[in-house]
C-alpha positions as CSV (number, residue, x, y, z in Angstrom):
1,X,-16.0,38.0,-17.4
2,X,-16.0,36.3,-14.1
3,X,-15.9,32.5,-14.2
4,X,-18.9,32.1,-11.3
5,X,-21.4,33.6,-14.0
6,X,-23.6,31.3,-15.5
7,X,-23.6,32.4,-18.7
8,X,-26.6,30.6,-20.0
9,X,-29.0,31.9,-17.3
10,X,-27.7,35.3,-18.1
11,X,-28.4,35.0,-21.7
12,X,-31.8,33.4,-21.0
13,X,-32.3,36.3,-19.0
14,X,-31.3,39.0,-22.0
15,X,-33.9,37.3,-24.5
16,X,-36.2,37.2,-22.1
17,X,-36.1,41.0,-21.9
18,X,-36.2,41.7,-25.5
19,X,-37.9,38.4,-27.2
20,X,-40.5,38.5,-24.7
21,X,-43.0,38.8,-27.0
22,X,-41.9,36.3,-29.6
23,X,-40.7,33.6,-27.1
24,X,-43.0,30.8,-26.5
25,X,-43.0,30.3,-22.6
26,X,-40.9,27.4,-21.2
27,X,-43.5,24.5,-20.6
28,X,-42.4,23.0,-17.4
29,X,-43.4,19.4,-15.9
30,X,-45.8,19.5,-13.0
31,X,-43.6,19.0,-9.5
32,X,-43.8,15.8,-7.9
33,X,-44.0,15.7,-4.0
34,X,-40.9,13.2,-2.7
35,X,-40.0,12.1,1.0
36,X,-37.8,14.2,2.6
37,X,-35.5,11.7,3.7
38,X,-35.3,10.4,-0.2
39,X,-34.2,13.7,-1.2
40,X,-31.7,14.6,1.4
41,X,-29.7,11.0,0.8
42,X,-29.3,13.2,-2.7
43,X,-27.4,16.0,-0.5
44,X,-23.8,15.6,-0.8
45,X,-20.3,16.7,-2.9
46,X,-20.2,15.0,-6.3
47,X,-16.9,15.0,-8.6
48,X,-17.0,15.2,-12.4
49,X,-16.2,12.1,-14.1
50,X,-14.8,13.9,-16.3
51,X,-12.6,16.7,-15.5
52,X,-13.1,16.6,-11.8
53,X,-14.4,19.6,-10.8
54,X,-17.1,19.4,-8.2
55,X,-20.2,20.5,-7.2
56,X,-22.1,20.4,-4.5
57,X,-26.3,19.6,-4.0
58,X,-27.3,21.0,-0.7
59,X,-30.6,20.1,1.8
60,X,-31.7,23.6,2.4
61,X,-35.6,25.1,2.9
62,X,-36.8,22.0,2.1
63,X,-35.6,21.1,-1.0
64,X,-32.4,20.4,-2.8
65,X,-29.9,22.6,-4.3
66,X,-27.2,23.2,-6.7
67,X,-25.5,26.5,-5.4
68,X,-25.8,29.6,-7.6
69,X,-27.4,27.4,-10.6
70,X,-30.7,26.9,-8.3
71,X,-32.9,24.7,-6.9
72,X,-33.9,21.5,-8.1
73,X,-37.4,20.9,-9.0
74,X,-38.6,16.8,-8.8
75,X,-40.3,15.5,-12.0
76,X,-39.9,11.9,-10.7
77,X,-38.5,10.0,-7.9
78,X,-34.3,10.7,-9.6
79,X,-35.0,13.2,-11.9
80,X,-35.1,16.5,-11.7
81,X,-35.5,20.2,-13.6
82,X,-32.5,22.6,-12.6
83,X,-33.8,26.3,-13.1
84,X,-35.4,28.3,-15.9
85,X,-33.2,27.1,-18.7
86,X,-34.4,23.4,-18.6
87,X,-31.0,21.6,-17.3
88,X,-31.6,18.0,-15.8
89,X,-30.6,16.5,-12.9
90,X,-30.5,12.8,-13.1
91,X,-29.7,10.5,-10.1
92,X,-28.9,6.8,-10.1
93,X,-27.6,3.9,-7.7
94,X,-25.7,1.3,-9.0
95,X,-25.9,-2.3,-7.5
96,X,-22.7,-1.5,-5.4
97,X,-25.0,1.2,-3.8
98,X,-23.1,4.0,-5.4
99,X,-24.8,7.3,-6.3
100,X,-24.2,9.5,-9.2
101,X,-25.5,12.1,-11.2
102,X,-25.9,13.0,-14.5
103,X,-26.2,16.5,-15.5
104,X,-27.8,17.0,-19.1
105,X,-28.5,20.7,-21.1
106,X,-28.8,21.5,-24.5
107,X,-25.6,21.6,-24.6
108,X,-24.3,18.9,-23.1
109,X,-25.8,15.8,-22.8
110,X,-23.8,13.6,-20.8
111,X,-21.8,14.9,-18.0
112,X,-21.8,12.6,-14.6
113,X,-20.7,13.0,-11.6
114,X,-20.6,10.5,-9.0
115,X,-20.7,10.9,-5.1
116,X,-17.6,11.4,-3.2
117,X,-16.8,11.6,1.0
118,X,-15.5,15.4,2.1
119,X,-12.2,14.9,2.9
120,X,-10.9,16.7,5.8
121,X,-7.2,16.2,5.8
122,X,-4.8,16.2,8.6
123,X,-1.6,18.6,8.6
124,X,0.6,15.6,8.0
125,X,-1.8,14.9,4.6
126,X,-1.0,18.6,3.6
127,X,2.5,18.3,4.2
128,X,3.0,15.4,2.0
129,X,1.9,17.5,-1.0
130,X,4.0,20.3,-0.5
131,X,6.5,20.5,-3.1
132,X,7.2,22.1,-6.2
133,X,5.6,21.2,-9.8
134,X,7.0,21.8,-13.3
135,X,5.5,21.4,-16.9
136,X,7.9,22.2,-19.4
137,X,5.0,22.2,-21.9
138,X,3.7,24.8,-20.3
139,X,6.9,26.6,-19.2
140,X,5.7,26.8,-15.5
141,X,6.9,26.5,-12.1
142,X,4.6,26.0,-9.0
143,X,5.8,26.0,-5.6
144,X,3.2,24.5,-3.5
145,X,3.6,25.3,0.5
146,X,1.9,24.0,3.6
147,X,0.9,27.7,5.7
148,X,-1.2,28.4,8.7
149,X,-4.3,28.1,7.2
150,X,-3.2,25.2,4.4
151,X,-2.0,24.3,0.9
152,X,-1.1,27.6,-1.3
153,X,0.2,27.3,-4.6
154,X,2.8,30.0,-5.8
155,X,3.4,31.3,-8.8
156,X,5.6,34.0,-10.4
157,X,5.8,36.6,-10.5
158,X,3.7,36.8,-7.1
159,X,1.0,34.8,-7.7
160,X,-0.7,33.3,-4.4
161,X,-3.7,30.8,-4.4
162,X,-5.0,29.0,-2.0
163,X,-6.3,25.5,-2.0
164,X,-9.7,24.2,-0.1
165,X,-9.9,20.8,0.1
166,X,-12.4,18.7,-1.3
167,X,-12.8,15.0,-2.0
168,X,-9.6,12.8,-1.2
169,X,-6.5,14.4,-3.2
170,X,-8.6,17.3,-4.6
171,X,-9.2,20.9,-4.3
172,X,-10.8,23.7,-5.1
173,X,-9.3,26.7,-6.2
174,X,-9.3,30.3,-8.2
175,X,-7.8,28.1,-11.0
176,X,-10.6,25.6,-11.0
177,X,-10.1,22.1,-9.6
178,X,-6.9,20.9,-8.7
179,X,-6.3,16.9,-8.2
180,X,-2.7,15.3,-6.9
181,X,-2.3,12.3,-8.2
182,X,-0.5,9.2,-6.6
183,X,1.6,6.4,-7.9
184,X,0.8,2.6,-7.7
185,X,2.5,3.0,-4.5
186,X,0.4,5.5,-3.3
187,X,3.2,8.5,-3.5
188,X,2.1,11.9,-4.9
């Protein structure tokens, strides 16, 4: 029950176990062999366009990665296979030179991300999020302070979580990805 599970490969792993005899091995595409210097421009922090949340591909051992979901195998020059459970990773540039990525399962077919900068914001950045935020839908009071070490969001009865930043106005956090967002005028 811990959200940094993937579920999927876990389950993949079960019937593996116990349908081991039944299961049909998972026909794979033969690796391609890609410059170096292509795949590390891949490297970076991408943001869902959907809900986001990020994720990050790293350059590491010679090939690229996707944190705990793996490495990523090349089938072609911007596509590749992500682990056992045949996930795709797709990569594209569009004529403004922007990169993205589209992440595709069984499951889900369409979820992109595009490319964002690391943002590495300055004490006085921090500062001018501090505040406190209300939902009434939600009943819910958060009290969000600038300490030592950054942003933490408060919350009754003693609730205490930090905030790492991420991409401009956006964090990371044990409640998943949090995003303040400003007003034509650029206020928060």
């Amino acid at each position: 029950n811990l959200a940094g599970v993937n579920a999927t490969q876990l389950g993949h792993q079960v019937a593996d176990v116990y349908l081991a005899s039944v299961l049909q091995p998972h026909s794979s595409e033969p690796p391609v062999s890609l410059d170096a210097a292509a795949l590390q421009s891949k490297a970076g922090l991408y943001r869902s366009m959907r809900d986001h949340e990020t994720l990050t591909v790293d350059w590491k051992d010679g090939q690229l990665q996707m944190g705990r979901r793996g490495a990523l195998k090349p089938v072609s020059a911007n596509v590749f296979e992500l682990g056992e459970d045949g996930g795709r990773v797709e990569f594209e540039t569009d004529s403004s030179g922007k990169v993205r990525l589209r992440l595709a399962s069984e499951l889900d077919q369409n979820n992109f991300y595009e490319k964002v900068d690391r943002w590495n914001p300055s004490r006085a950045d921090l500062q001018a999020m501090a505040g406190d935020y209300t939902s009434d839908e939600a009943e819910v009071l958060l009290h969000v302070v600038l300490e030592d070490n950054g942003l933490v969001v408060h919350r009754r009865p003693d609730t205490r979580i930090p905030l790492t930043p991420t991409y401009r106005d956006g964090f990371s956090s044990s409640l998943g990805s949090i995003r303040f967002i400003r007003d034509a005028s650029g206020r928060i």
